[in-house]
ZAMAR-58091 format. One record per residue (C-alpha): residue in one letter; x, y, z. Coordinates in steps of 0.05 Angstrom, whole numbers. Each point is the difference from the previous one (the first is absolute). Layout:
res / east / north / up
A / X / Y / Z
...
//
This chain:
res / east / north / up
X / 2153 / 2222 / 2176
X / -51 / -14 / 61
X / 44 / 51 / 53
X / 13 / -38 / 66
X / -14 / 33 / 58
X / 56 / -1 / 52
X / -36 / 41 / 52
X / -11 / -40 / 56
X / -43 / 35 / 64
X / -3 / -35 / 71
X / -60 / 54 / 11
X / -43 / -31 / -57
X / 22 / -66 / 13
X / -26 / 8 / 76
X / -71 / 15 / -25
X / -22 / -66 / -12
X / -22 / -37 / 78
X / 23 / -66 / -31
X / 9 / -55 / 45
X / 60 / 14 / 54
X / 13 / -73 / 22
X / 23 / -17 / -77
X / 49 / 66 / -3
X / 73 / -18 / -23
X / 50 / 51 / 28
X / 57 / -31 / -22
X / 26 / -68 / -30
X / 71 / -15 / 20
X / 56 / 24 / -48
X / -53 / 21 / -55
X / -31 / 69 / 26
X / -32 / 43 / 49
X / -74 / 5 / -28
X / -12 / 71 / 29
X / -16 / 42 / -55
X / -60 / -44 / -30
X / -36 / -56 / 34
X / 20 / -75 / -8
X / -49 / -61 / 33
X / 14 / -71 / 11
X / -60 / -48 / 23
X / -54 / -45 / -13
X / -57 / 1 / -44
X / -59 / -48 / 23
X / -24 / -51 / -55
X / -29 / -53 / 44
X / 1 / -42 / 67
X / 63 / -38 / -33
X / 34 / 55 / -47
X / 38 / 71 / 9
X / 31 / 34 / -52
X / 65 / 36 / 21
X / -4 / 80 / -36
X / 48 / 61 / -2
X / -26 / 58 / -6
X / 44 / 60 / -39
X / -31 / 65 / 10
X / 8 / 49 / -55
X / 54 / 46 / 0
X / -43 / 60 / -33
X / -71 / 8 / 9
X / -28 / -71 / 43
X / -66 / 34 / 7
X / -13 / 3 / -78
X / 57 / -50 / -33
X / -29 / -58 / -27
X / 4 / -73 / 40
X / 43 / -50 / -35
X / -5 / -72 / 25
X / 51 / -46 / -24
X / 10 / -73 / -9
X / 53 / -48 / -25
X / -11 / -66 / -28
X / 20 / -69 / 0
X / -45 / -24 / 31
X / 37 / -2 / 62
X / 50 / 68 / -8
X / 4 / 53 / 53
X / -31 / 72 / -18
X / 58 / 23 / 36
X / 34 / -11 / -55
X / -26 / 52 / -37
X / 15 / 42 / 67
X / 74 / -15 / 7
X / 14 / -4 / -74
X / -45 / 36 / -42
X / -38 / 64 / 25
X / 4 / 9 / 72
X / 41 / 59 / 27
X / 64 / -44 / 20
X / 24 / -44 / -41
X / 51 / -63 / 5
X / 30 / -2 / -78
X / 24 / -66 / -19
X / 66 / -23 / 8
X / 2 / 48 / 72
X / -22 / -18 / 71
X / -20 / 77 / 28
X / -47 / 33 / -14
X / -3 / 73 / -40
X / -56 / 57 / -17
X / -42 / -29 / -66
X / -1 / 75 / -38
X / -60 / -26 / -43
X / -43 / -30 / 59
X / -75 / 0 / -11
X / -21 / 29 / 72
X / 26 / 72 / -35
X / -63 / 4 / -25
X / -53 / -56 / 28
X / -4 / -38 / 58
X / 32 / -65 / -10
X / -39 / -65 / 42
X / 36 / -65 / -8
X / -32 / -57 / 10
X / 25 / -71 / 8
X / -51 / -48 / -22
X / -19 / -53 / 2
X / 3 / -33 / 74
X / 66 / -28 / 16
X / 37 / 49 / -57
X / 56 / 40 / 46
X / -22 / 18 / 62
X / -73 / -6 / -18
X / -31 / -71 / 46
X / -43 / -45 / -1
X / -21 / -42 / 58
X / -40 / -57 / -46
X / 43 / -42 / -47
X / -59 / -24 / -23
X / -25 / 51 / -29
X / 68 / 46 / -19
X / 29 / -66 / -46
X / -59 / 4 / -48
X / -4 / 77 / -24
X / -36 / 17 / -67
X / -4 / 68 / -40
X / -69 / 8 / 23
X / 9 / -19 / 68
X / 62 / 47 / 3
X / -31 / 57 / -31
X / -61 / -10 / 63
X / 53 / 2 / 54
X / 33 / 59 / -39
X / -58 / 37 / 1
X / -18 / -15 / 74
X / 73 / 27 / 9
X / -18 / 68 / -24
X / -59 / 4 / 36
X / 45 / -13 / 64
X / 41 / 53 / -29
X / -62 / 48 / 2
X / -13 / -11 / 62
X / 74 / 12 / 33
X / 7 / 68 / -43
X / -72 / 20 / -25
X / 30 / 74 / -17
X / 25 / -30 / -63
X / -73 / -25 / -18
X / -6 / 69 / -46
X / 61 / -16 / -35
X / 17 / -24 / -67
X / 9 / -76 / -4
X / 46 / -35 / -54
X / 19 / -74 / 14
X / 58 / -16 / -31
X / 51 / -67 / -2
X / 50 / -36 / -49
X / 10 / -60 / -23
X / -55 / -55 / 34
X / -32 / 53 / 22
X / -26 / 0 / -70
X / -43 / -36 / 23
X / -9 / 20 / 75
X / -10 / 84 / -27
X / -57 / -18 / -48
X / -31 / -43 / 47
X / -12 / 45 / 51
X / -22 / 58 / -40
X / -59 / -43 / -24
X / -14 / -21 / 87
X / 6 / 72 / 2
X / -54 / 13 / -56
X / -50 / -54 / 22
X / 1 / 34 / 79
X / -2 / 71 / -20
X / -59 / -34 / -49
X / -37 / -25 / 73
X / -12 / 76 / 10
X / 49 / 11 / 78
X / -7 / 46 / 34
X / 76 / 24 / -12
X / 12 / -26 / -71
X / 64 / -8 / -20
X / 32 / 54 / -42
X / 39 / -39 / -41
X / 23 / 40 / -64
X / 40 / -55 / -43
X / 46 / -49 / 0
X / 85 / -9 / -17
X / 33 / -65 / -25
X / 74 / -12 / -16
X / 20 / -59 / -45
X / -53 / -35 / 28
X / -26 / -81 / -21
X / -72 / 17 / -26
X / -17 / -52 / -56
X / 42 / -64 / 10
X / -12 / -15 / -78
X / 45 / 60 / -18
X / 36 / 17 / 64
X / 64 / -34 / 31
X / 45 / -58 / -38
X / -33 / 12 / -70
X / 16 / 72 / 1
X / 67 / -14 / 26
X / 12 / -53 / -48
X / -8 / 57 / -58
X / 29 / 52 / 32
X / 67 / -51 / 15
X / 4 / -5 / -72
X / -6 / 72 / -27
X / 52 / 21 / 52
X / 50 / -58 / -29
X / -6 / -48 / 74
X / 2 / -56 / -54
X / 4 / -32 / -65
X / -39 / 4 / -56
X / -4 / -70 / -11
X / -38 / -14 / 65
X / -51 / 60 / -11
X / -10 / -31 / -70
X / -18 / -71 / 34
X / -39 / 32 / 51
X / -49 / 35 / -51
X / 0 / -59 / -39
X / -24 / -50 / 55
X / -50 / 59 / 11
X / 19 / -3 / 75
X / -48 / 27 / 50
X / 42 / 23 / 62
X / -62 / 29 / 43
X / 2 / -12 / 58
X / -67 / -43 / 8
X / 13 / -28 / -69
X / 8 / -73 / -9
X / 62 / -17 / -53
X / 40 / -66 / -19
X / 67 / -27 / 10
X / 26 / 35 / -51
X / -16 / 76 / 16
X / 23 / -18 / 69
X / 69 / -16 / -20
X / 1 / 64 / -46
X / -16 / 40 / 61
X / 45 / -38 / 48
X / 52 / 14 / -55
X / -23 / 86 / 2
X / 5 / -3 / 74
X / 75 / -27 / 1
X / 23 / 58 / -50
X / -34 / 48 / 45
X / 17 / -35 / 65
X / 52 / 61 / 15
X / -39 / 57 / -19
X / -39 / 38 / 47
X / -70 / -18 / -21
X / -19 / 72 / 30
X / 50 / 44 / -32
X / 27 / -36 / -54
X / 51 / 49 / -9
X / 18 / 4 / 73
X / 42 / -22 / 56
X / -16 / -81 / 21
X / 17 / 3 / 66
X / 31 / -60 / 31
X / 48 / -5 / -47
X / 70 / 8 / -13
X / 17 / 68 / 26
X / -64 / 19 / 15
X / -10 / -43 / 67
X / -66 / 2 / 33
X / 35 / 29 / 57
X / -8 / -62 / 47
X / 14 / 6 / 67
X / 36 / -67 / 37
X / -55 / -30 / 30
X / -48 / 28 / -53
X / -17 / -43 / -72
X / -57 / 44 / -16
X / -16 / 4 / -72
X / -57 / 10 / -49
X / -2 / -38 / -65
X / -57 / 24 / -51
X / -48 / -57 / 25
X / 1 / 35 / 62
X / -24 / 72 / -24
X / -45 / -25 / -58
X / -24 / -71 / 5
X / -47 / 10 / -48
X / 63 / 2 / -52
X / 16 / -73 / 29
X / -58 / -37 / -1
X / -48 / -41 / -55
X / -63 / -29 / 32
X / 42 / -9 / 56
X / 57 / -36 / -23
X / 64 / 43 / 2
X / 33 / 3 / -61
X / 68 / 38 / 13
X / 30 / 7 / 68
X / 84 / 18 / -28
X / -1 / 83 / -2
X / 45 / 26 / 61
X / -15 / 47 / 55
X / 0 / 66 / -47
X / -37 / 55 / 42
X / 33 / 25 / 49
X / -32 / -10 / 82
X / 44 / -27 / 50
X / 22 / 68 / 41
X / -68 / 18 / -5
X / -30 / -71 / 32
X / 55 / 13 / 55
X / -22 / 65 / 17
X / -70 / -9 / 4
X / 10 / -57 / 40
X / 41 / 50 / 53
X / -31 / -6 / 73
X / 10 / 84 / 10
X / -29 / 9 / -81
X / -66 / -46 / 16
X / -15 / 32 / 67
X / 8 / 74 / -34
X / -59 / -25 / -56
X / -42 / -30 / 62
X / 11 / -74 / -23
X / -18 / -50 / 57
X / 58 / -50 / 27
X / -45 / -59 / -20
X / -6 / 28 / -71
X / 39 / -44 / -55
X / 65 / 7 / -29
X / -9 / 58 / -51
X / 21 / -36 / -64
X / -4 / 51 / -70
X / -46 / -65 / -31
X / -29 / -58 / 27
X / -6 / -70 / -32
X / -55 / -14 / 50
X / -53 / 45 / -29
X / 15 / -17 / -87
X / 11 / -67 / 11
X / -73 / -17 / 23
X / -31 / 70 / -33
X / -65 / -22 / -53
X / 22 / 52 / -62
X / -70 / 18 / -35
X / 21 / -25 / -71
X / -45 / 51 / -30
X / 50 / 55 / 29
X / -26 / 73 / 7
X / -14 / 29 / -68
X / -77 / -4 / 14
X / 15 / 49 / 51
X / 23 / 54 / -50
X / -59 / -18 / -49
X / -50 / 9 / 60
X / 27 / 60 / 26
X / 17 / 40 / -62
X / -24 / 73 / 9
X / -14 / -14 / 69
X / 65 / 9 / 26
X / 68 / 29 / -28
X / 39 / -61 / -20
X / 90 / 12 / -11
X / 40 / -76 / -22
X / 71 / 23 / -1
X / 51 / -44 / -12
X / 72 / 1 / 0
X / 32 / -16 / -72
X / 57 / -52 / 21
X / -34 / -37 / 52
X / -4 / -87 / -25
X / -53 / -14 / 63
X / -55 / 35 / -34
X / 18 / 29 / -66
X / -27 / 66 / -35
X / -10 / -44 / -65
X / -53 / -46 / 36
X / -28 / 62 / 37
X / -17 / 27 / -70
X / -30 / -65 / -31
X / -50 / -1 / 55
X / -21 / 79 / -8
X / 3 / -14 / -69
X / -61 / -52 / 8
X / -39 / 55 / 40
X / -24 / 29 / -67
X / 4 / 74 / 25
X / 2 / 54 / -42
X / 62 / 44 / 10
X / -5 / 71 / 32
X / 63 / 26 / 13
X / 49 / -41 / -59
X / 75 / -23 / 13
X / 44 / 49 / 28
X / 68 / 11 / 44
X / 0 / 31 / 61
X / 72 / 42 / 11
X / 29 / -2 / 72
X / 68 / 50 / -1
X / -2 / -3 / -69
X / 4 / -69 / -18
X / -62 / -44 / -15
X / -27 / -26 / 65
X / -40 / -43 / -32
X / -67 / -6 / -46
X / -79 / 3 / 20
X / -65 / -4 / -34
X / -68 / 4 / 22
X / -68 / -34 / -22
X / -76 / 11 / 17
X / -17 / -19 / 65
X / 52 / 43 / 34
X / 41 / -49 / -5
X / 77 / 8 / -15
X / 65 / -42 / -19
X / 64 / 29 / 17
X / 84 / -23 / -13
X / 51 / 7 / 49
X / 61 / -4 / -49
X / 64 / -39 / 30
X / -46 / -16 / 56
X / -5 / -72 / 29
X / -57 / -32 / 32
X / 9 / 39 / 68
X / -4 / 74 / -37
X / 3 / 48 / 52
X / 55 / -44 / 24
X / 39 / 8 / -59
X / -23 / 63 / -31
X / -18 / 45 / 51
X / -6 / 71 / -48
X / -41 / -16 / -48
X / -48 / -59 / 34
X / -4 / 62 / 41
X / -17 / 48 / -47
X / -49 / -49 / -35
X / -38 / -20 / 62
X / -12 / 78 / 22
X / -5 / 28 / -63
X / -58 / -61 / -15
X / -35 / 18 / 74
X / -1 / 71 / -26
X / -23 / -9 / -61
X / 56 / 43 / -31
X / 44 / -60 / -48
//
């Protein structure tokens, strides 16, 4: 197993002159940050647009440890998500409303930069409406890339570092993206290319043929979420549940009638907790109806050439304590977040409601760049958003010959979860019992497959 390094140094930490007017010392009943450095800010797209970052020093070597940036999905979710819940060094675990150390956090051994994109996501702003209510993958992956560059210029000791961009979910879409922007500038021949290494998705949408409601629709059946009479009918009305794919009255009722049976299952941990629920409240507080239905975190699930097409499945992921706190007065002010900044809010309708999805998603991306950069999908084996089964249909169509064949990965003991790799340095990895958040709900072994992948030691 990839051995975590625990040693954390405030005398290598200090070595990097990073920029001062960012640095975090504290946020209010999380942690003193005194032992590696944490930075809030701003990162520059445009007249109109700033992307709101943390910054999460590394814990053992910042100098040398890789740079991670990560972004979640949507389009409209927070990347401080994956900073509260996932892999950043505290962590607020579902069903709680403090905050405890995350003993599988990322920033042991990289430096984590969370970014919250696009404009208008969290506490990222846009001045122009205008332009901020008509986002498209391309034109995200520009700003994106103009975000780094701010980046570069705010901290340019970490220009000699390894870069890995990294996101789950729609950031299927936003991860490939910029790793191409990436390719075509460093292709312009800069003066200070970027030095970009490879790129990490988790149960991310990449082809909308495979991807989504027709993988969920198989995996529902092979995991008994209904009958088979109604997967018989489906098959035999051929039933095209894509999500740009046209279909008739008839397929639309079968679906409608899929949805209902599923309705209480948590579409991103099928075997998990549906939060909202019964005795699993959602934790609201009296003055508070905050809650997040699957529309809200993947819209892409809910939506056929516009038209929604199933709007029933409850709040199941769990967000309210965290909206509250980052929406504390004495918590914004200790991340450097303006007064006239927006309410922090863990997704936004705004942004997916008017976003332009590329209906070619971002399997190009992995066909261009093949042997250019190191490529890791991972996906988490129980997740309904984005299944593993329509992961593997759309790898399967990639044609590439197998290097490293089918095996498990053991984490204590106990399978972790399977990988295999192909030409093109490009590899496919399980999180077993995972969801669609992974590190979220796996910690150990997405963990252990992310590092061990980085290292080149699976």
């Amino acid at each position: 197993m990839f051995a975590k390094s625990l040693t954390v140094s405030a005398l290598t930490a200090a070595v990097f002159a990073a920029d001062e007017a960012d640095r975090v010392t504290s946020i209010p009943d999380m942690a003193v940050f005194d032992t590696y450095p944490v930075y809030s800010g701003y990162l520059t797209v445009d007249a109109d647009k700033q992307l709101h970052y943390m910054l999460v020093e590394s814990q053992a070597d910042p100098v040398n440890d890789p740079l991670i940036i990560w972004f979640n999905g949507g389009p409209g979710c927070s990347s401080m998500l994956g900073f509260a819940q996932e892999h950043g060094p505290y962590m607020m675990v579902s069903g709680t409303d403090f905050w405890q150390i995350n003993p599988w956090s990322w920033n042991q051994n990289a430096n984590m930069l969370y970014i919250e994109s696009p404009a208008g996501v969290g506490y990222s702003t846009c001045d122009n409406l205008s332009t901020c209510n008509n986002y498209t993958d391309p034109g995200v992956a520009a700003d994106n890339l103009a975000a780094v560059q701010s980046f570069y210029a705010k901290f340019p000791e970490f220009r000699a570092n390894d870069l890995w961009v990294s996101g789950e979910s729609y950031a299927g879409m936003y991860v490939p993206y910029l790793a191409n922007e990436i390719y075509e500038y460093n292709l312009t021949g800069p003066t200070n290319p970027i030095n970009m290494k490879g790129f990490m998705v988790g149960n991310g949408v990449t082809n909308y043929t495979y991807d989504c409601t027709p993988a969920y629709v198989d995996m529902g059946y092979w995991h008994s979420l209904y009958s088979t009479d109604l997967y018989d009918e489906i098959k035999a009305n051929n039933c095209n549940f894509g999500l740009f794919a046209s279909r008739d009255e008839t397929c639309n009722n079968l679906l409608q009638q899929f949805n209902a049976l599923v309705a209480d299952v948590n579409v991103y941990d099928i075997f998990g907790v549906c939060w909202g629920l019964g005795p699993y409240p959602q934790m609201y507080e009296s003055n508070v109806t905050r809650g997040y239905t699957s529309a809200d975190y993947t819209p892409f699930l809910y939506e056929n050439n516009g038209a929604p097409v199933n709007s029933s499945l409850p709040p199941c992921t769990f967000g309210t304590p965290i909206e509250s706190y980052f929406n504390r007065a004495d918590v914004r002010a200790s991340m450097h977040i303006p007064t006239t900044v927006q309410e922090w809010k863990l997704c936004t309708t705004k942004i997916n409601i008017e976003y332009q999805r590329d209906q070619g998603g971002s399997q190009w991306v992995y066909e261009k760049l093949a042997g250019i950069y190191r490529m890791l999908h991972y996906s988490g084996d129980t997740d309904g958003a984005v299944p593993t089964w329509g992961t593997q249909q759309w790898i399967a169509t990639l044609g590439w010959d197998v290097v490293d064949s089918w095996q498990a990965y053991l984490v204590d003991g106990q399978v972790g979860g399977y990988w295999e790799s192909y030409v093109g340095d490009f590899t496919f990895g399980t999180v077993h019992g995972a969801g669609h958040m992974a590190p979220q709900f796996k910690p150990p072994q997405t963990y252990y497959l992310i590092f061990n992948w980085l290292n080149g030691t699976l």
